[in-house]
C-alpha positions as CSV (number, residue, x, y, z in Angstrom):
1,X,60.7,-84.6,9.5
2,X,64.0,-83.5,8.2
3,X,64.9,-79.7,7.7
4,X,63.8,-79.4,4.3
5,X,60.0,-80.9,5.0
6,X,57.3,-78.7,6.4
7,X,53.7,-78.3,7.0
8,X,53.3,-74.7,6.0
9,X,56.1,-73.3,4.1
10,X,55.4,-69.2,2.8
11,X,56.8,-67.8,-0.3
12,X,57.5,-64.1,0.4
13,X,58.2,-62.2,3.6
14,X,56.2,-59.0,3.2
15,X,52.9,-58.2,5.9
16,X,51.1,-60.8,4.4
17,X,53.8,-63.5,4.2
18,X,55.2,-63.2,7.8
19,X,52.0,-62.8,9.5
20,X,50.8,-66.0,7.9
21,X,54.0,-67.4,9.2
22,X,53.6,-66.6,12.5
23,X,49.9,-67.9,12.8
24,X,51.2,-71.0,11.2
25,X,53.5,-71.7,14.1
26,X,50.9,-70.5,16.5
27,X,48.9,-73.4,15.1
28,X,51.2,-76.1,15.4
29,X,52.7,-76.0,12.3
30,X,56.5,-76.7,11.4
31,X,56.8,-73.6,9.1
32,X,59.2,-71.9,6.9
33,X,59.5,-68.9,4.7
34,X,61.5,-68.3,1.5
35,X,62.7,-64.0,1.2
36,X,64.8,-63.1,-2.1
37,X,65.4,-59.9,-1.0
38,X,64.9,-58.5,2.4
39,X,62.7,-59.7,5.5
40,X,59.7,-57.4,5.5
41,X,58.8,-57.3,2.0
42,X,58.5,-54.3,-0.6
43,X,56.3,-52.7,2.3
44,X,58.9,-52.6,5.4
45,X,62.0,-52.0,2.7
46,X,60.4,-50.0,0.0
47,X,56.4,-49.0,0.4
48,X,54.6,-48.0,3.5
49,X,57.2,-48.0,6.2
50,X,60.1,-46.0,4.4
51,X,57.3,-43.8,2.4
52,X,56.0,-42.7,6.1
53,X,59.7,-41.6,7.1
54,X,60.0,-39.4,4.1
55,X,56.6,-37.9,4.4
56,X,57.4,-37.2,8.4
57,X,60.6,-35.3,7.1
58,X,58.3,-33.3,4.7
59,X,56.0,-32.5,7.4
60,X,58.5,-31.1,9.9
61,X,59.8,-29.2,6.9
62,X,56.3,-27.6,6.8
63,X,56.0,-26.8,10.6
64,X,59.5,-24.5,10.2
65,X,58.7,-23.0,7.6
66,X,55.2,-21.6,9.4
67,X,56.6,-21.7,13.0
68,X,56.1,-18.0,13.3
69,X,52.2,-18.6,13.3
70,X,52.8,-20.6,16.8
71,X,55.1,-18.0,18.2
72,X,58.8,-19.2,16.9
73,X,60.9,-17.4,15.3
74,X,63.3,-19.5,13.2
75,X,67.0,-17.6,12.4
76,X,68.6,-18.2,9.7
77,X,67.4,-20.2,6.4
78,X,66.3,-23.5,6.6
79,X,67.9,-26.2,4.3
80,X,67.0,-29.4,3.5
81,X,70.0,-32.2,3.5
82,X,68.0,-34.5,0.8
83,X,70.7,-37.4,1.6
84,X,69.7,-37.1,5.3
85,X,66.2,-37.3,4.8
86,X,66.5,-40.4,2.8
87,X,69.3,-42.2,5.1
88,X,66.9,-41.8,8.2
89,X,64.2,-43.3,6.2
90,X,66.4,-45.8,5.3
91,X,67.6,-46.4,9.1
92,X,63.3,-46.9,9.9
93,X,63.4,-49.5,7.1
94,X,66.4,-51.2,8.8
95,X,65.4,-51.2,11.7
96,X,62.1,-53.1,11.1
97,X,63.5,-55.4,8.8
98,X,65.3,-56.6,11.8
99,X,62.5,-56.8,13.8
100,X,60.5,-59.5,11.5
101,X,63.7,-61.3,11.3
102,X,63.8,-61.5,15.2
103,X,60.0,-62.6,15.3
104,X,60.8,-65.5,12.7
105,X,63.4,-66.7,15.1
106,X,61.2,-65.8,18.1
107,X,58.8,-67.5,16.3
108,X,61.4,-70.9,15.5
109,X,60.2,-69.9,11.4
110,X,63.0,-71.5,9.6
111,X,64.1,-68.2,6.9
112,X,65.7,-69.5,3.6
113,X,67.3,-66.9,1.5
114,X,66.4,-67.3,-2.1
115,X,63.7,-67.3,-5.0
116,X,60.7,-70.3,-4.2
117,X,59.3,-71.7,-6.9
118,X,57.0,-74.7,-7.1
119,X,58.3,-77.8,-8.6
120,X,55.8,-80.2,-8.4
121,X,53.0,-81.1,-5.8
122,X,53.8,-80.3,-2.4
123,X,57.2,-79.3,-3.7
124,X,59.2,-76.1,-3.4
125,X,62.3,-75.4,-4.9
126,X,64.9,-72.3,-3.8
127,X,67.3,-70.8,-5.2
128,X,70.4,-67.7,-5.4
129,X,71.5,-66.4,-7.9
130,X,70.7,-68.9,-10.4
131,X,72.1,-71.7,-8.2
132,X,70.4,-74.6,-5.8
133,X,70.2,-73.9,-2.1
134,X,67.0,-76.6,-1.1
135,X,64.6,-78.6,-2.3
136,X,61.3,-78.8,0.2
137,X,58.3,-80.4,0.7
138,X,55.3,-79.2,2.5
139,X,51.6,-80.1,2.4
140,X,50.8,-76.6,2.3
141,X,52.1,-73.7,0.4
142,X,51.0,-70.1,0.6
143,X,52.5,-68.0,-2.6
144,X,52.8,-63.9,-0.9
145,X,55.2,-62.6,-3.5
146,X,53.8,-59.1,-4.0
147,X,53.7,-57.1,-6.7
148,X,55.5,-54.6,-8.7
149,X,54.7,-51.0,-10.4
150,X,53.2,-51.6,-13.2
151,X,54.8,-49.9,-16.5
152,X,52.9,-48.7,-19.7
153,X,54.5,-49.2,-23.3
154,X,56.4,-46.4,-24.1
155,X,56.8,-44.9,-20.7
156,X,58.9,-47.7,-19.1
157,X,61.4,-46.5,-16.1
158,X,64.8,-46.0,-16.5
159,X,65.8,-45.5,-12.8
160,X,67.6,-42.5,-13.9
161,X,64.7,-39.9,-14.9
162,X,61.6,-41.9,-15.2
163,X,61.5,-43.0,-12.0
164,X,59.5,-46.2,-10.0
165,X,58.3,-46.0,-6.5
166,X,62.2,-47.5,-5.3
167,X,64.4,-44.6,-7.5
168,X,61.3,-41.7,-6.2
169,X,62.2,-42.9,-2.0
170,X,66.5,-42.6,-2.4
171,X,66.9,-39.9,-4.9
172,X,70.3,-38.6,-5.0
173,X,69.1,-34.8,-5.2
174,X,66.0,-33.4,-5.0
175,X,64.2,-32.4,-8.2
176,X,63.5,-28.9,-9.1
177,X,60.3,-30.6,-11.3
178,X,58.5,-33.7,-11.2
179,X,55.6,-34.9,-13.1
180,X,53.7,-37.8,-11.2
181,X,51.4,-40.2,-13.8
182,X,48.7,-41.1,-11.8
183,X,46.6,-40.2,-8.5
184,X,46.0,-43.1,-6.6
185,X,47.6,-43.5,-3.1
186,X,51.3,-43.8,-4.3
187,X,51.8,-41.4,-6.5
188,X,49.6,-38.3,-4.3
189,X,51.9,-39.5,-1.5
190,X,54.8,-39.0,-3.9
191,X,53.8,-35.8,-5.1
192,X,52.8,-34.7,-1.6
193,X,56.3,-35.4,-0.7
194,X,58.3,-33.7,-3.2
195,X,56.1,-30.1,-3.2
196,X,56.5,-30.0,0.5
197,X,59.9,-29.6,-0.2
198,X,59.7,-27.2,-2.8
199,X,59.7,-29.2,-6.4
200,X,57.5,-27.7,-9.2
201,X,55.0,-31.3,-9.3
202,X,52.3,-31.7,-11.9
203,X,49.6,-34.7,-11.5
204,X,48.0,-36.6,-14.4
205,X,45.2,-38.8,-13.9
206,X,43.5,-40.4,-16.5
207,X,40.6,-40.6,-14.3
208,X,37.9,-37.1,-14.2
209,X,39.3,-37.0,-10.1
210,X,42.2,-37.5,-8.0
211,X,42.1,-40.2,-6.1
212,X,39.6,-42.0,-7.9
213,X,38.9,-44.7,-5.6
214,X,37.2,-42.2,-2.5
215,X,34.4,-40.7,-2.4
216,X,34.1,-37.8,-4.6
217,X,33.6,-35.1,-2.4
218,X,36.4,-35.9,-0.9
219,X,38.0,-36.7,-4.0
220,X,36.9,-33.0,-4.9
221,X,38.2,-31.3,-1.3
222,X,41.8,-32.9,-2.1
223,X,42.2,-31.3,-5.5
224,X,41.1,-28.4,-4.0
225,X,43.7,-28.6,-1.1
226,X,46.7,-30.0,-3.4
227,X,45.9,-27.2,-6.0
228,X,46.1,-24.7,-3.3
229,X,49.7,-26.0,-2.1
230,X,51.0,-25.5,-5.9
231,X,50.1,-28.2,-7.6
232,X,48.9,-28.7,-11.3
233,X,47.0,-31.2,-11.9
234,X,45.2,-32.4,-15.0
235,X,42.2,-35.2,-15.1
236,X,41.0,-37.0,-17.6
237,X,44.4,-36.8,-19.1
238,X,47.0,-39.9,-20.6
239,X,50.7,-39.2,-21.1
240,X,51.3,-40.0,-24.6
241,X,55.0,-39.7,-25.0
242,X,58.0,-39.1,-22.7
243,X,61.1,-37.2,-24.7
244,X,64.3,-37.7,-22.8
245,X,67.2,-34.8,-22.9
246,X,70.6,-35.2,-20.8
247,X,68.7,-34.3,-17.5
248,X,65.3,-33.7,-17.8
249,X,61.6,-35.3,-19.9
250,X,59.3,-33.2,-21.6
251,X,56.4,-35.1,-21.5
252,X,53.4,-34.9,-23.9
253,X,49.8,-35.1,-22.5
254,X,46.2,-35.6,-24.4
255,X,43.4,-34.3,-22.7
256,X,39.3,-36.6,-23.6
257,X,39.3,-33.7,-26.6
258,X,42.2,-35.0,-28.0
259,X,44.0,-31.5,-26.9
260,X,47.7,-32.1,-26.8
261,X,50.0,-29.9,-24.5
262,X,53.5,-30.7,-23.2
263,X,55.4,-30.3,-19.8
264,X,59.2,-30.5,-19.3
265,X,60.6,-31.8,-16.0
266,X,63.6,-32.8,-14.3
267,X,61.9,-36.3,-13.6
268,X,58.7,-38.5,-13.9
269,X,57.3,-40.8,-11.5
270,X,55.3,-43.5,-12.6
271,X,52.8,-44.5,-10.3
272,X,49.8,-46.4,-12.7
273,X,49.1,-49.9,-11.0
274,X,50.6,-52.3,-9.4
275,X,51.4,-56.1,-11.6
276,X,51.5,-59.4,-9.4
277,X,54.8,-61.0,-9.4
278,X,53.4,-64.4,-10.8
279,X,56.4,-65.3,-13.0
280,X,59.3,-67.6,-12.1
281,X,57.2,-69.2,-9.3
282,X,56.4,-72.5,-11.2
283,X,52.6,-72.1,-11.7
284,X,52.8,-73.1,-15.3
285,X,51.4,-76.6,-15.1
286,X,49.7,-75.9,-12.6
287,X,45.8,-75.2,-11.9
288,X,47.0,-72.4,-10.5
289,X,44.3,-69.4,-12.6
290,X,46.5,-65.9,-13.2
291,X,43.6,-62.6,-14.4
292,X,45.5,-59.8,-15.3
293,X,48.8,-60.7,-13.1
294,X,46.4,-61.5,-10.1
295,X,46.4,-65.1,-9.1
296,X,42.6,-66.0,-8.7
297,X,41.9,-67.6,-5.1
298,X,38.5,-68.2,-3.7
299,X,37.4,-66.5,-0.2
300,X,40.0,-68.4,2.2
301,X,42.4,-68.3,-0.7
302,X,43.0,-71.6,-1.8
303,X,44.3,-71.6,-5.7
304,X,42.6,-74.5,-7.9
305,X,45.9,-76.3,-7.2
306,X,45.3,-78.4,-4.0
307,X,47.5,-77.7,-1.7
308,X,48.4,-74.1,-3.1
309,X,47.3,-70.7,-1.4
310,X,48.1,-66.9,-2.4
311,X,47.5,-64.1,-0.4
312,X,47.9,-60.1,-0.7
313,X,48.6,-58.1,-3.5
314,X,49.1,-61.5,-5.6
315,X,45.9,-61.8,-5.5
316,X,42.9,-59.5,-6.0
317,X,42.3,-55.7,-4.3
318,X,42.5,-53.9,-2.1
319,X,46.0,-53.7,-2.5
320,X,46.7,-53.4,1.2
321,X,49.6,-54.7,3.5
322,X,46.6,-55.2,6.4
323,X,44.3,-56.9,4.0
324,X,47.4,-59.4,3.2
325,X,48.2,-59.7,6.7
326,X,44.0,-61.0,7.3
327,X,44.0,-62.8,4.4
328,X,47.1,-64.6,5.6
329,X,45.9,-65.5,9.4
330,X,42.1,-66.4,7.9
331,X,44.1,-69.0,5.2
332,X,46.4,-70.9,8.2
333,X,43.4,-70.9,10.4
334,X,41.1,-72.5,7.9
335,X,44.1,-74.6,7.3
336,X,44.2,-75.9,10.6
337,X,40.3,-76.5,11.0
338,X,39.8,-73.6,13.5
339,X,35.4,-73.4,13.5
340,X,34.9,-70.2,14.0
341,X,36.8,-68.7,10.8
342,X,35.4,-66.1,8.5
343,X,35.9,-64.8,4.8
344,X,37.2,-61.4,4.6
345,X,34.9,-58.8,4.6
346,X,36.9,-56.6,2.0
347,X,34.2,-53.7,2.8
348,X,35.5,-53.0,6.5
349,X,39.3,-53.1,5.6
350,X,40.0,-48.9,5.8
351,X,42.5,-47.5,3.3
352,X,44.9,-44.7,4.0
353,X,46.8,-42.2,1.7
354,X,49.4,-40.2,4.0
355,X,49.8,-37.0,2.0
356,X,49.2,-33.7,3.3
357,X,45.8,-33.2,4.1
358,X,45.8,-37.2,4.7
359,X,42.9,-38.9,3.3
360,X,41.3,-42.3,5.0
361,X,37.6,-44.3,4.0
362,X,36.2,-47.4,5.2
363,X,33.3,-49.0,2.8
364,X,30.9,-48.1,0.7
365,X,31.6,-44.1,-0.5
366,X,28.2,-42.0,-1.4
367,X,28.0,-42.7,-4.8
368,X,28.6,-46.7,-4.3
369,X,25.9,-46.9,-1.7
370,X,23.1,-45.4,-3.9
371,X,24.4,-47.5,-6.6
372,X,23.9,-50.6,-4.7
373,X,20.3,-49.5,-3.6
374,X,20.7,-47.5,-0.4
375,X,18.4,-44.8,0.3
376,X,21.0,-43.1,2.5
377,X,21.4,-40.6,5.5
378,X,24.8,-38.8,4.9
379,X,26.5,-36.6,7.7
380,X,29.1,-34.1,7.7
381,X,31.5,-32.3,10.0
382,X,33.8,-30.1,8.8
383,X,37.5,-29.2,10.8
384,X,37.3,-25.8,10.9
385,X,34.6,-26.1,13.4
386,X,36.2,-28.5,15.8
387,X,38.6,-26.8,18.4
388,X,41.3,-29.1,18.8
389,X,42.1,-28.8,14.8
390,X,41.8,-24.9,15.7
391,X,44.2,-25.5,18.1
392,X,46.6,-27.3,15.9
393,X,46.8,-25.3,13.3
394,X,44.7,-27.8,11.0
395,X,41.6,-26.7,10.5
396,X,40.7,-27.6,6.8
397,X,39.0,-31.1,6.4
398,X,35.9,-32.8,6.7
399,X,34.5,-35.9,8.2
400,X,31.6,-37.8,6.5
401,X,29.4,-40.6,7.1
402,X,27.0,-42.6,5.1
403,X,24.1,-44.2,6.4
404,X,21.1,-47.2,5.1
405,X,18.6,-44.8,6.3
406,X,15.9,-47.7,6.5
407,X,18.4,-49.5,8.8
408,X,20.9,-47.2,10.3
409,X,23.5,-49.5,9.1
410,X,27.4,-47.5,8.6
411,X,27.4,-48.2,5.4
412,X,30.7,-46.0,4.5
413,X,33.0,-43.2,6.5
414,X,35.1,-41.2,5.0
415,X,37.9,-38.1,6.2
416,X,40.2,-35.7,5.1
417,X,42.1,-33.5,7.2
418,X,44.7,-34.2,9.8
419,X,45.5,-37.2,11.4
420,X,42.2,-39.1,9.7
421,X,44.6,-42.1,9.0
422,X,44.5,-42.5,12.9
423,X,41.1,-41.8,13.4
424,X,39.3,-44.0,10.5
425,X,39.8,-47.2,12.9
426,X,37.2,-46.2,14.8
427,X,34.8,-46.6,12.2
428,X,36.4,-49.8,11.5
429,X,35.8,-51.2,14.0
430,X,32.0,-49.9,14.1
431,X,31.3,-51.6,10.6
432,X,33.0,-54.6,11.7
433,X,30.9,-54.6,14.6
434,X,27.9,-53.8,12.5
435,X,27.3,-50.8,14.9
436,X,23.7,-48.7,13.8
437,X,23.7,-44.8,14.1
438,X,22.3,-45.2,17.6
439,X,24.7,-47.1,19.0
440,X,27.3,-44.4,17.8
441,X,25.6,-41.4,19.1
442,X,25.4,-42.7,22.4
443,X,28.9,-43.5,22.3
444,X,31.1,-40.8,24.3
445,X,34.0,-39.2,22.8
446,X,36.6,-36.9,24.5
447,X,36.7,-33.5,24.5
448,X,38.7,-31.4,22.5
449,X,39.9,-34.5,20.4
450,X,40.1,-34.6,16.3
451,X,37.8,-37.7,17.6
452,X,34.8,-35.7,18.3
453,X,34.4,-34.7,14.7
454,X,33.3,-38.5,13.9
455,X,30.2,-38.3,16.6
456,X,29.2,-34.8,15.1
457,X,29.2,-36.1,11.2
458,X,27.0,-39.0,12.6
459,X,24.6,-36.7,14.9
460,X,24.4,-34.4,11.6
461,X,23.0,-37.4,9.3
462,X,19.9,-37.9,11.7
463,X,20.2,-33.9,12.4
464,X,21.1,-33.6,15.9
465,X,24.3,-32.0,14.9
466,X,25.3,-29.7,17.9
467,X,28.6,-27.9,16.9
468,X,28.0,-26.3,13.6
């Protein structure tokens, strides 16, 4: 075979795309990959990696300012050098964009730079700028070309002062005010961010809760805990209208009553959805089946188009750069005829929002599992009674765990406090393992640990809770 034909060639570089590419060559297959932008995808360049680095800053930020409570005394006032904190998060982006590109040499992954679009069966066409740079062939293509923030009419970004996800991570100052449309993980972390270091932030969610998609107590414990650090935030609320002055929005909101109030800001951050980048990739003519921007694949996603795969947030939710990264390795393995290869099992996947107290949930929440039929067991463990978050200075949060109480079956875990993004794994791996309540109270956790907290919630569902 020549340099432009392939067995496996991937369209998009992100944690879905150049996981998939490595498995591929782990497999045997010749395999390239097609990046129009930068090795790593929106998450490594512009999502979860850089997002972390900012949110790190914010959180040292936080320790100063309350370093008298752990015996420091800080001289002096403490400033914050905005364009610092955004060129070291830039540097972590960097640096990690260079590390897939050394794995796809590592890896012998032949990297063209350009846009991919399909161009017939088994046929891939790339391109720069508008001009030709190969034509390829490959008996299998897997489409990972991510997605973008999602705009509403009326409220589209400028980049200037209504800002996306990519204007919100390098801004050239930092706000005095910022109004964040919507609650889910991206714009809380957003919002988390920015009040850290001192902005005025107002949340609107058009949903009755913050964070919509967790369980509602927790849901309930975050507003609380966000509402506390300064913020205002209003539920059940749209943005109707965003009037724009030299350097600043006033923004006009409808409550469910039809109540209309306004809020002026130095900027807005839209964070409503995420839209799957399914244009210019040469599905039209295709089988290929788009449901709102989502490309619909079946459980080892394969397209209707034989011979055609998409994977990650091109596809359906959760919207996760692990999930893509799964999806990916389960596709090139079923691929290759590997027997013992599994659909995703989208309920064990955890999700993570970083903001401060971080939130983390694996499967079915409270309210899901009774809706589904489950006469439950549910457990609880708050922070404040565990004495390593004592010791750290983090003692607000809560651990909970949902039970079949028939079966013992984990049917859903879910944290907020410190350092639950970390911890949630472990009940990961338990539903993945299909672990019983049993089988998780004998287990032995160390002692003091943030750790112990998830044994507690579970020994309080069956009560045989033995630290509050």
């Amino acid at each position: 075979m020549s340099d432009t034909q392939f067995d496996v060639i991937v369209v998009g570089s992100g944690p879905g795309g150049y996981t998939t590419a490595i498995r591929a060559t782990q497999l045997g297959f010749k395999t390239a990959i097609i990046e129009r932008e930068h090795l790593g995808g929106i998450c490594l360049n512009w999502g979860c990696i850089p997002t972390k680095a900012l949110l790190r800053s914010a959180e040292i930020y936080s320790h100063i300012k309350h370093a008298e409570a752990f015996g420091f005394t800080v001289e002096g006032k403490v400033t914050i050098n905005a364009q610092k904190v955004v060129e070291r998060s830039r540097k972590v982006a960097a640096q990690l964009s260079g590390g897939v590109k050394h794995l796809m040499k590592k890896n012998k992954i032949t990297v063209f730079d350009g846009h991919g679009a399909l161009n017939g069966p088994g046929k891939l066409k790339v391109t720069k700028d508008g001009k030709p740079v190969a034509d390829l062939t490959a008996k299998h293509i897997i489409l990972a070309t991510g997605a973008r923030a999602r705009s509403l009419p009326g409220l589209e970004p400028d980049g200037k002062l209504v800002w996306t996800y990519k204007e919100a991570m390098v801004p050239q100052g930092l706000p005095k005010s910022l109004l964040v449309v919507g609650s889910g993980a991206i714009g809380i972390e957003f919002a988390s961010f920015y009040r850290t270091l001192g902005a005025e932030v107002t949340v609107v969610e058009v949903m009755d809760r913050v964070l919509p998609v967790e369980d509602e107590e927790i849901s309930a414990l975050a507003k609380k805990a966000f509402e506390k650090q300064g913020m205002k935030i209003h539920l059940g609320t749209t943005v109707t209208a965003l009037k724009k002055a030299a350097d600043s929005v006033t923004a006009t909101l409808k409550d469910k009553a039809g109540k209309e109030s306004s809020v002026t800001v130095e900027r807005v951050i839209l964070a409503v959805g995420i839209v799957g980048n399914v244009e210019n990739i040469g599905i039209e003519g295709t089988k290929v089946k788009v449901d709102r921007s989502h490309i619909v694949v079946d459980d080892y996603s394969r397209t209707d188009e034989p011979g055609v795969y998409a994977i990650g947030d091109l596809t359906g939710p959760p919207w996760l750069a692990h999930k893509a990264g799964h999806e990916g390795v389960i596709c090139v393995e079923k691929i290759a005829g590997l027997k013992d290869v599994h659909p995703l099992n989208t309920s064990n996947i955890p999700g993570c929002t970083y903001c401060t107290p971080q939130i983390a949930s694996v499967g079915l929440t409270e309210a899901a599992a009774k809706a589904k039929g489950h006469e439950v067991k549910v457990g609880r463990f708050p922070f404040l009674a565990n004495g390593k978050a004592i010791a750290l200075g983090e003692p607000e949060g809560l651990v909970k765990t949902v039970f079949d109480a028939k079966t013992g079956e984990l049917l859903g875990a879910h944290m907020i406090g410190a350092e639950v993004t970390e911890m949630i794994q472990g009940f990961g791996i338990a539903k993945t393992l299909e672990t019983t309540e049993a089988e998780l109270m004998h287990a032995v956790f160390p002692h003091p640990t943030l750790s112990e907290m998830m044994h507690e919630s579970v020994l309080d569902a069956y009560g045989k809770i033995l630290n509050y």
